[in-house]
N, C-alpha and C positions, 0 to 999 in steps of 0.2 A: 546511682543513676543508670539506669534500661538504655545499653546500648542500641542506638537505629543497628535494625540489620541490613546489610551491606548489599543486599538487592534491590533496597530503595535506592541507594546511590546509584546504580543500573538505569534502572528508572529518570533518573534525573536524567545521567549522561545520554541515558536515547532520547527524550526530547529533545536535549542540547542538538545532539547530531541530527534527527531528521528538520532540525527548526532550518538548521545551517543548508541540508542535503537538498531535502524540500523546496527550500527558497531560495536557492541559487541556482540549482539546474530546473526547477521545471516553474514555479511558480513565477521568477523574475521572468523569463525567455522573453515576454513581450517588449521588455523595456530594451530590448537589443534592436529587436524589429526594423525599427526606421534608420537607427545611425546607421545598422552594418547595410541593409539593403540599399541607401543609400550611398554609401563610401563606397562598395563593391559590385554593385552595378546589379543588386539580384532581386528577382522576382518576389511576389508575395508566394510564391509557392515553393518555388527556391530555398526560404525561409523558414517554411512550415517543414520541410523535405529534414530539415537540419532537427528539430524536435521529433520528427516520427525516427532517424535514426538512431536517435538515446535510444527512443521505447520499442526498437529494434534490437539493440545491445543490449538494450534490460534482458525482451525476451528468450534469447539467443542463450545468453550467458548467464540466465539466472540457476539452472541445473548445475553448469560446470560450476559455479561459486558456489553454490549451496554441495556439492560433492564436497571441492575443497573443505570449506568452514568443518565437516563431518570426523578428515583426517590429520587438521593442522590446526593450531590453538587460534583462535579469536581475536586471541591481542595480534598475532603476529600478520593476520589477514587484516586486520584495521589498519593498524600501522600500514601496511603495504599498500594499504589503498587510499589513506591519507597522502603519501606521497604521490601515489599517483593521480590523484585529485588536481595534488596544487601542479603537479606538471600538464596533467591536459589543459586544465583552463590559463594556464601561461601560456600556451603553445598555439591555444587557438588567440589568445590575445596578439601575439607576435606572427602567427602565419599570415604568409598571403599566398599558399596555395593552397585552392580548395580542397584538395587530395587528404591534404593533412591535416586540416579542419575537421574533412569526414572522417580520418580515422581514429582521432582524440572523440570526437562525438560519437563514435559507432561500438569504439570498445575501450579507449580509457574513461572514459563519463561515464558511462553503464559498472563498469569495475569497481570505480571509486564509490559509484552508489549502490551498488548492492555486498560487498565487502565492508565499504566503509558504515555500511548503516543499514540498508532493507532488511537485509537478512541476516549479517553478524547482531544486533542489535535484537532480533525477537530470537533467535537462538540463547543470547544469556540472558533473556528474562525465562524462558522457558527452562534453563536450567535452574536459575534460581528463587522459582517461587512454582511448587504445585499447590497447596491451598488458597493461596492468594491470586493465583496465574490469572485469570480473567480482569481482575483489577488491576494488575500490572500492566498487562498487555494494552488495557485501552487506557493508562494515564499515560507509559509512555508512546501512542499513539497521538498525543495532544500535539507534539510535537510538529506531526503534519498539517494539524492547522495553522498554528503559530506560525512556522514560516512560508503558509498562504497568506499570513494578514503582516508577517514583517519586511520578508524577500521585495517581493514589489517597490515598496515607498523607499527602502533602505539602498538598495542596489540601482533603484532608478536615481536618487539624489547622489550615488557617486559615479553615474556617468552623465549625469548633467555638470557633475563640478571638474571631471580628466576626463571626460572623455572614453568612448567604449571599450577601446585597445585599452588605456591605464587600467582604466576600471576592472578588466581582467585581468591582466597584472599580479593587481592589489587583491582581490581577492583571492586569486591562486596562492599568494604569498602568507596572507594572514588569515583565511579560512585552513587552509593546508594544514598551517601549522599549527590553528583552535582542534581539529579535525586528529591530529597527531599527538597532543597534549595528552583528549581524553581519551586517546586509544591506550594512553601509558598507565592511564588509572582504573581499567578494567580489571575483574579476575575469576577466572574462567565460572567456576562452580562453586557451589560451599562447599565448606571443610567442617571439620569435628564441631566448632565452635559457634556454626553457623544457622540458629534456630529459625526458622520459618514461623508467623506465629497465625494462626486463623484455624477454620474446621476444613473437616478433609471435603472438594469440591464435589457438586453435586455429578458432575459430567464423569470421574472418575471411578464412580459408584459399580457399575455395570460394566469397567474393565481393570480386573485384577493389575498388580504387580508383574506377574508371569506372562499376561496376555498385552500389555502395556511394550514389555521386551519383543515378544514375539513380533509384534504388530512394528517393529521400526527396523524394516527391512534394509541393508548397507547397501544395497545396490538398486539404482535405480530401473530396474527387469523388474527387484520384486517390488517393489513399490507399485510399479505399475499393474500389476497379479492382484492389489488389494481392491475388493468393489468397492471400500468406505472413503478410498481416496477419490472414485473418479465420481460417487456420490454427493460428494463433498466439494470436489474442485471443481465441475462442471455448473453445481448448482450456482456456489461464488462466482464462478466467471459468466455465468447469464444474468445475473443479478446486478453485479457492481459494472457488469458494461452497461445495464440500462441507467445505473446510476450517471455514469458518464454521458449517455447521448443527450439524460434531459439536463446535466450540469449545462454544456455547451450549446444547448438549445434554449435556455433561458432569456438570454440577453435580446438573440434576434429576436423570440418570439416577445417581448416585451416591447422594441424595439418598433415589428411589425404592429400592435396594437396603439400605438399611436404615444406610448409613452417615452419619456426625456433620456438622455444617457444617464445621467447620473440615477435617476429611479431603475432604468434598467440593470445598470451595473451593482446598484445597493444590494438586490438580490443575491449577487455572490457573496457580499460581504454578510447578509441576513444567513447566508448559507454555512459558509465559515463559520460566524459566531454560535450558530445552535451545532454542529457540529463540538463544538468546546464545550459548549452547553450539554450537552445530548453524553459526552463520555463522564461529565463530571458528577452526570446521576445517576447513570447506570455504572458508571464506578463501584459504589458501594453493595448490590446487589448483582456485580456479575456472576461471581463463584456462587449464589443461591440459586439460580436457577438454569437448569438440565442446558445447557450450550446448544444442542440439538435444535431443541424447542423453539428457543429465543434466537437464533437464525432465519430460523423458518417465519416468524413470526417479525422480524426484522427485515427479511424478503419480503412478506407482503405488503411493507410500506410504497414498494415500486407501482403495486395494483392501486396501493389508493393515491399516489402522484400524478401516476397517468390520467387516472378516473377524474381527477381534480381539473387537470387539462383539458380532459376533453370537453369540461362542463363549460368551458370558454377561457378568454384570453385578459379578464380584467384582473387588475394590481390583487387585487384581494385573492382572486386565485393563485395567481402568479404566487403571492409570498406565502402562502398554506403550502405548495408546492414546494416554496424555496425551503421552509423548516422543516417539512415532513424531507426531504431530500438530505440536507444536515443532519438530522438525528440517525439518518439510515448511514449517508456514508463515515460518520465520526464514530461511530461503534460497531457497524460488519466485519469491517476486514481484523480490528483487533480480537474481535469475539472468535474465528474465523481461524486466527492465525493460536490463539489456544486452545480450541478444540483441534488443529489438528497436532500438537503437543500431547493432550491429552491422549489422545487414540494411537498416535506412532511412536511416544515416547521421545527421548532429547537427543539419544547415539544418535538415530540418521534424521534431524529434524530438518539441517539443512537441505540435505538431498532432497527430503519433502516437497517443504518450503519451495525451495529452485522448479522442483518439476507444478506446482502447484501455479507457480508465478509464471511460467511459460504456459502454461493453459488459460491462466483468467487475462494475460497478456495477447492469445491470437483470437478468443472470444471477443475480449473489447475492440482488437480492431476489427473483424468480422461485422461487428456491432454497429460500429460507427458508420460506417461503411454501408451496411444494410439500411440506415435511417436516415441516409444523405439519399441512397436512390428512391426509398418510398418518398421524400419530400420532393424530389426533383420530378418525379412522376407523377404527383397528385396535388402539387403548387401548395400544398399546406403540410400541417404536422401534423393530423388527424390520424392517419393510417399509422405513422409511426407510433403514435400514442397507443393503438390499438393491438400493434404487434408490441409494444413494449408489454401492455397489459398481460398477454398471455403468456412472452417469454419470463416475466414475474412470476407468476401462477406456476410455471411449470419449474421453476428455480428454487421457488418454497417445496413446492411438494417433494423434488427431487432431493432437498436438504431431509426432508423428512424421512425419505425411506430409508437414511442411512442409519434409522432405527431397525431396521430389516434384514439390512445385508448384512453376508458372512465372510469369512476371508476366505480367501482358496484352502484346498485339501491340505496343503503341504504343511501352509501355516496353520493351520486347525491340527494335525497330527503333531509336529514339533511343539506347541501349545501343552498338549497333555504328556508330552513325554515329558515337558521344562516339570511342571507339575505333579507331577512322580518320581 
C-alpha cells in the first residue's frame, strides 16, 4: 500500500488551525459585541477600535514573525504561540483593565495568529510541496472559510450558555491546547524518504534552481531591492483591499435597497460557501496554469463586481456579486501566497511573507478608509464602485508586469556567478 505523503497531513493540520485561528479571532468578534459593550460600559466604536488593534498587530508584527519563522524551526514558533494564544484570550477573559486587554489584543492575538498559523502554516506547505504547491496552498486555505461558517454559531452558543468572560476562558484553555497538540505533529521539511508526486509547476518553468536561491534574499533590505516583490505585493494589496470594502459593503447596500436581514446577511454566507466552492475546483488545475496569468485574471473579477454594482442594487445583482466576490477571495490570496514561494524560494519565505502581509495589511486599511469618505460624500456607493473599478484594472495589470521586471544588478550578477 502507497504511503500518503506527509505534506498532505500539513495540509490537513493548516485548515484544522486557521478553521480554529480564523474563527475565533476575527470571524466570531461580533458575537462579543453586545455582552462586553454592555458589561463594560463601551461604545460601538470602542469595540470596533478592539478588532482594528488585532489587524494593527497583524501588520506591525507580521515581518518580525515572518523574520523569526526564517531562523527558528516552525514547530518551535507554533508551539510558542499556541501558548501564547490560550494566555491572551484567558487574560482578556479575566481582565478588567483596558490597558491589558489592549495589549493581549495588540501583540499577544496578532502573535498567536500569525506564528500560530498565518504564516508558520503556508511556510510548511511551501516547503513541502513544489509540483503540487498551488493545490496545497489553496486546499489548505479552505480552512479560512470553514471557520467563517463555524466560529460564529459555535463560539456564539457558548457564550450564550457561560457567559462572555467563561467563554473565553474555555477557549483559551481548550483551543490553546487543540492549537499545541498540532503544533507537536508538524515537521519541518522532507527528507530522503519523502516523494512529492505531480509534474513540475508551470510558474517554475521560467525560474531556474539557481535563480529560485538567488531571488530569497535573508534580509528584509533585499527583499525590498527586488521589483517582482513590490509588483506582486502592491498589485495583492489593491486588489484584496477592494475585495474587502465590497465584502463589508454588501449587507448595508442590500439592506439600503429595501431587503430583509436575513437576505441581506445570506449574501455572506452565498459568499463563503462559493469561496469553498471556488478553491475546490481550481484545486485541481492550479499548478497548470502560469500563477502570473491567473492572478491577474483573478484581479479582474474585482472589475466585473464593481460593474455588476454599479448596474443597480437588486438581489440578483447583489448575489452575482456575492459569487463573483467568493470565487476571487477563496483562491487569490492562496494562488498569491505560492507564487511568491515560487519566485523567492522557502529559506526567506517568511521574511517575504511578513513584509508582503504588512503591505496588503496598510493598503486595506487605506482602502477602507478611502470608501467610507467617497460614500460619506456622495450619500451612495457609486463613486466607490467606480474607484474600485480602476484600482482593479490597475492591480491586474500591475500583477502582470511582473512578467517584465528584473531583479536588481546585484542579484542579476550573484545569479550568474551561482551558475558558473
Amino acid at each position: 500500500m502507497r504511503q500518503v505523503y506527509y505534506g498532505w497531513y500539513i495540509v490537513a493540520i493548516t485548515v484544522v488551525i486557521y478553521t480554529v485561528l480564523v474563527g475565533s479571532v476575527f470571524s466570531a468578534f461580533g458575537v462579543f459585541v453586545l455582552p462586553v459593550s454592555a458589561e463594560l460600559g463601551l461604545s460601538r466604536a470602542q469595540m470596533n477600535t478592539a478588532l482594528g488593534l488585532v489587524s494593527l498587530g497583524n501588520a506591525v508584527l507580521a515581518p518580525f514573525v515572518g523574520w523569526i519563522l526564517d531562523r527558528v524551526t516552525a514547530k518551535a514558533v507554533m508551539i510558542a504561540s499556541a501558548v501564547i494564544y490560550g494566555l491572551s484570550v484567558i487574560t482578556i477573559g479575566l481582565s478588567h483593565a483596558h490597558w491589558l486587554s489592549a495589549l493581549a489584543l495588540t501583540i499577544g492575538i496578532p502573535i498567536a495568529y500569525l506564528g500560530g498559523g498565518s504564516l508558520s502554516v503556508t511556510l510548511l506547505i511551501a516547503r513541502w510541496f513544489t509540483t503540487q504547491r498551488g493545490r496545497a496552498m489553496m486546499l489548505g486555505g479552505l480552512g479560512i472559510s470553514f471557520g467563517s461558517l463555524i466560529g460564529p454559531p459555535a463560539i456564539g452558543l457558548l457564550v450564550d450558555v457561560n457567559g462572555w468572560r467563561k467563554a473565553l476562558l474555555i477557549m483559551g484553555a481548550a483551543l490553546g491546547a487543540l492549537l499545541f497538540a498540532l503544533a507537536t505533529l508538524v515537521r519541518e521539511r522532507p527528507g530522503a524518504n519523502d516523494l512529492e508526486a505531480g509534474r513540475e509547476i508551470v510558474s517554475a518553468k521560467p525560474v531556474g534552481q539557481a535563480e529560485r536561491r538567488i531571488l530569497s534574499p535573508k534580509t528584509a533590505l533585499r527583499v525590498l531591492r527586488v521589483p517582482q516583490f513590490w509588483t506582486m505585493s502592491l498589485s495583492a494589496a489593491m486588489v484584496l483591499g477592494v475585495f474587502t470594502v465590497i465584502a463589508i459593503s454588501l449587507i448595508p447596500l442590500g439592506r439600503s435597497n429595501g431587503m430583509s436581514m436575513l437576505q441581506a446577511t445570506a449574501l455572506m454566507s452565498i459568499m463563503g460557501g462559493t469561496a469553498i466552492m471556488g478553491a475546490l475546483l481550481l484545486a485541481p488545475i492550479a499548478d497548470r496554469v502560469e500563477r502570473v496569468s491567473l492572478l491577474s485574471g483573478l484581479f479582474l473579477l474585482g472589475v466585473l463586481v464593481n460593474t455588476v454594482l454599479l448596474s443597480g442594487g437588486r438581489y440578483s445583482f447583489l448575489l452575482a456579486s456575492a459569487i463573483s466576490l467568493g470565487l476571487g477571495s477563496g483562491t487569490a490570496t492562496p494562488t498569491f501566497n505560492a507564487l511568491l514561494a515560487d519566485r523567492f524560494g522557502t529559506a526567506s519565505f517568511g521574511t517575504v511573507r511578513g513584509l508582503s502581509m504588512l503591505v496588503i495589511s496598510v493598503f486595506g486599511l487605506i482602502e477602507l478608509h478611502f470608501g467610507g469618505v467617497l460614500y460619506d460624500s456622495s450619500g451612495d456607493y457609486k463613486a466607490t464602485f467606480r474607484a474600485c473599478i480602476a484600482i482593479s484594472l490597475a492591480g491586474a495589470a500591475l500583477m502582470f508586469a511582473t512578467h517584465i521586471t528584473r531583479p536588481p544588478e546585484e542579484i542579476a550578477t550573484a545569479r550568474k556567478e551561482e551558475v558558473v
